[in-house]
C-alpha beads as a LAMMPS data file, in Angstrom:
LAMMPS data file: protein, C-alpha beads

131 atoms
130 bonds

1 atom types
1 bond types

-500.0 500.0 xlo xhi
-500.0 500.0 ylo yhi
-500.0 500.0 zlo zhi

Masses

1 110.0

Atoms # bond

1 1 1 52.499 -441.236 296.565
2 1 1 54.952 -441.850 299.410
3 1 1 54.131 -444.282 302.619
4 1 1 53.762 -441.976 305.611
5 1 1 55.821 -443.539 307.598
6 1 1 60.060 -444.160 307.334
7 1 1 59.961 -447.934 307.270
8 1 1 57.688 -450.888 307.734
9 1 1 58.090 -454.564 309.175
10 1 1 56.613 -457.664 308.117
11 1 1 57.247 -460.778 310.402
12 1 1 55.837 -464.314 309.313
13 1 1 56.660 -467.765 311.128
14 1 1 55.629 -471.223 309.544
15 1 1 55.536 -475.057 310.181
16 1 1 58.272 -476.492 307.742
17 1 1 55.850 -479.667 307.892
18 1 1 53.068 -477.888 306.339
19 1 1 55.346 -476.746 303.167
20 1 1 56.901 -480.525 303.295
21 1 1 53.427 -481.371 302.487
22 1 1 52.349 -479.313 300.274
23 1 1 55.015 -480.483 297.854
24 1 1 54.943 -484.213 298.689
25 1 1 51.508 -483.720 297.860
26 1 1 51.425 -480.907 294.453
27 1 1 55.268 -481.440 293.821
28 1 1 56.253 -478.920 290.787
29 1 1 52.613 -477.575 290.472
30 1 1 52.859 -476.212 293.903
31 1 1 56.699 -475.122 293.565
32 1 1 56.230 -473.582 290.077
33 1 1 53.272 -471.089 291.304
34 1 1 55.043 -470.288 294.392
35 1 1 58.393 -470.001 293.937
36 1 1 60.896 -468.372 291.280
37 1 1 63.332 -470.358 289.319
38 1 1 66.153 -469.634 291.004
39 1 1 63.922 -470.034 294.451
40 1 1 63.319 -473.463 293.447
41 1 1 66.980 -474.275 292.127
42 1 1 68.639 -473.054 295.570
43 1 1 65.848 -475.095 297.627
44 1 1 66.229 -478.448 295.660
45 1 1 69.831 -478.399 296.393
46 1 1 69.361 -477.895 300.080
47 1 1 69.375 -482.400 300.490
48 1 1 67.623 -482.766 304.112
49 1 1 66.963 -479.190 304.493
50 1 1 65.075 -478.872 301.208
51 1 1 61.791 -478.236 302.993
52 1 1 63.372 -476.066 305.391
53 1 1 64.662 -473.945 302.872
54 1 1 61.724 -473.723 300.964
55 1 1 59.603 -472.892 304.314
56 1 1 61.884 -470.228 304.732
57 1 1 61.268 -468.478 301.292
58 1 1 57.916 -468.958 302.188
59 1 1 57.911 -466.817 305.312
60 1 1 59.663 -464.352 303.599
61 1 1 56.968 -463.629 300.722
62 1 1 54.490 -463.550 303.998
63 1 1 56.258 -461.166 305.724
64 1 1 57.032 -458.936 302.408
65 1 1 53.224 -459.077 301.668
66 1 1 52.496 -457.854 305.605
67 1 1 55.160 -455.206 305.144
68 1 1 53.758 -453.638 301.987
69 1 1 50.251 -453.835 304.391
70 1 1 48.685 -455.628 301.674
71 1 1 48.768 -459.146 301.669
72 1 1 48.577 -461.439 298.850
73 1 1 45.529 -459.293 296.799
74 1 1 44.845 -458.999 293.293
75 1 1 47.282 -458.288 291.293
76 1 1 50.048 -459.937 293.000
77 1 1 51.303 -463.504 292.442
78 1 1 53.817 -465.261 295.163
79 1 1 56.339 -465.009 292.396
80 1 1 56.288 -461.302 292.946
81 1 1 58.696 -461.840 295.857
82 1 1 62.113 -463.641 295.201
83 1 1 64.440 -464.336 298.033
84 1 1 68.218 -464.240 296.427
85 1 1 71.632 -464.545 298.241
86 1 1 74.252 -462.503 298.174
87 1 1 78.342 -464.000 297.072
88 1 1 78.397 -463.918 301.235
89 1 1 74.977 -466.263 301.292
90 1 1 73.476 -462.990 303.209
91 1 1 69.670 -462.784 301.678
92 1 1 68.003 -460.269 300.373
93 1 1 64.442 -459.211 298.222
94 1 1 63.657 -458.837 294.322
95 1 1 60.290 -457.214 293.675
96 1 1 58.630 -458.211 290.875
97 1 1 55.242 -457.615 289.016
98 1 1 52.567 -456.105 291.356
99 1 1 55.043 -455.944 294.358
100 1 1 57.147 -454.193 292.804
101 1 1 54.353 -451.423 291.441
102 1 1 53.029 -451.506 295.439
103 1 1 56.715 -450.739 296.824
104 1 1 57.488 -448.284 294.265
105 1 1 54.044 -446.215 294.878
106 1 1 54.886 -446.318 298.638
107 1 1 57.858 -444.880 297.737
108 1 1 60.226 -448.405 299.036
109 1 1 63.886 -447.922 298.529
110 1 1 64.948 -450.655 300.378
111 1 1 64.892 -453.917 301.857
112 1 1 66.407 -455.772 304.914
113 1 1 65.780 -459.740 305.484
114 1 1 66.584 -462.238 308.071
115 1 1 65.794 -465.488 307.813
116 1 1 65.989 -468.589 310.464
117 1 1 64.519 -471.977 310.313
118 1 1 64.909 -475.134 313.120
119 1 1 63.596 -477.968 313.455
120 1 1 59.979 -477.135 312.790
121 1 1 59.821 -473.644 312.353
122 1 1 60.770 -471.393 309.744
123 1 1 60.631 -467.442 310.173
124 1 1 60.979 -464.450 307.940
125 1 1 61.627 -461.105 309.348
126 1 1 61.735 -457.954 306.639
127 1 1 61.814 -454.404 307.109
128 1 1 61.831 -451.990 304.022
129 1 1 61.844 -448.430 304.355
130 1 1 61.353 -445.028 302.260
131 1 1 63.602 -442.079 301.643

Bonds

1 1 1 2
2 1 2 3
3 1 3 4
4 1 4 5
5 1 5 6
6 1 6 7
7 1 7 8
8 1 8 9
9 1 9 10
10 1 10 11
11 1 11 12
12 1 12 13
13 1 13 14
14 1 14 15
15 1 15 16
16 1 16 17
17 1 17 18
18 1 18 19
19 1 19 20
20 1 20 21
21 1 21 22
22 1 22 23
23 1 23 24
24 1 24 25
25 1 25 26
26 1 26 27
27 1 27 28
28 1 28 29
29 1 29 30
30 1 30 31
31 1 31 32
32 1 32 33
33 1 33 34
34 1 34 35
35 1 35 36
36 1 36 37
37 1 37 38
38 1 38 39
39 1 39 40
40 1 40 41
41 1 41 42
42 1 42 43
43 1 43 44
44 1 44 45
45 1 45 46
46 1 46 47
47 1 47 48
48 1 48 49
49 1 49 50
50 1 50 51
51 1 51 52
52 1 52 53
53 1 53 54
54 1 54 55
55 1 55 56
56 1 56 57
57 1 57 58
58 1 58 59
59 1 59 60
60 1 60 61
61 1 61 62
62 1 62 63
63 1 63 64
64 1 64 65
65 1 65 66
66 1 66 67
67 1 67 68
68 1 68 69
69 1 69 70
70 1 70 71
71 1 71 72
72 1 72 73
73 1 73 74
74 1 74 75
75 1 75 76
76 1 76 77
77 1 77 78
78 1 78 79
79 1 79 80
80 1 80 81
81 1 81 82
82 1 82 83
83 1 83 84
84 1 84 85
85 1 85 86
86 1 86 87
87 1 87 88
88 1 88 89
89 1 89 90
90 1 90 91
91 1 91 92
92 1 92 93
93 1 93 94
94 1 94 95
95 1 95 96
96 1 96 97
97 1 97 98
98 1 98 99
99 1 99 100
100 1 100 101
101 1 101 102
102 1 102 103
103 1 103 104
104 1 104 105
105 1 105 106
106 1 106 107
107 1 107 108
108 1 108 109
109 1 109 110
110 1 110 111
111 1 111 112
112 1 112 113
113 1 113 114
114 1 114 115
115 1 115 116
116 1 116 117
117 1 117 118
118 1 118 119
119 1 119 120
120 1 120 121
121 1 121 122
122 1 122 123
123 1 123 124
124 1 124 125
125 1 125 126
126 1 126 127
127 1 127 128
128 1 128 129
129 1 129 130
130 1 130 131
């Protein structure tokens, strides 16, 4: 079944405190179920935007979740979402898992992402959109 519409948008905006935090306070426990491998190894080189970085990858599995109109339900797991980076640094989305199964049934051929964080705020906008 195809989505009835072209395309879809998911927006999310978060404190970069809040995932500073969360790994002061679970460290690899929290990092390991959130984020992918390569997530992790991109974020951890990031120095004093580390958090940052990781807030922003964050935002985007939000915003992928609130684009597929689902949220984060049964059969998904936050490592269904991977940010990557193009040779340019531009990012983009890997599906994985449940995600994936969601956008292909919606009939998802692609995805757009922008990504932004300052000094307390990260943000994740995505759009995707069918054939």
């Amino acid at each position: 079944m195809t989505s009835a519409v072209p395309f879809r948008v998911g927006t999310d905006l978060i404190e970069i405190a809040r995932i500073e935090k969360l790994l002061n306070e679970h460290g690899e426990r929290f990092a390991e179920r959130v984020f992918t491998d390569g997530e992790r190894a991109y974020c951890d080189s990031g120095g004093v935007q580390r958090a940052a970085r990781y807030a922003a990858r964050f935002a985007v599995k939000e915003a992928v979740f609130k684009a597929l109109g689902t949220g984060l339900t049964i059969g998904f797991a936050w490592t269904d979402v991977e940010t990557v980076r193009a040779a340019n640094g531009a990012p983009s989305v890997l599906l994985h898992g449940g995600a994936h199964a969601e956008a292909t049934r919606l009939g998802i051929v692609g995805w757009s992402v922008s990504l932004s964080h300052a000094r307390e705020l990260a943000a994740a906008n995505v759009i995707c959109w069918t054939q």
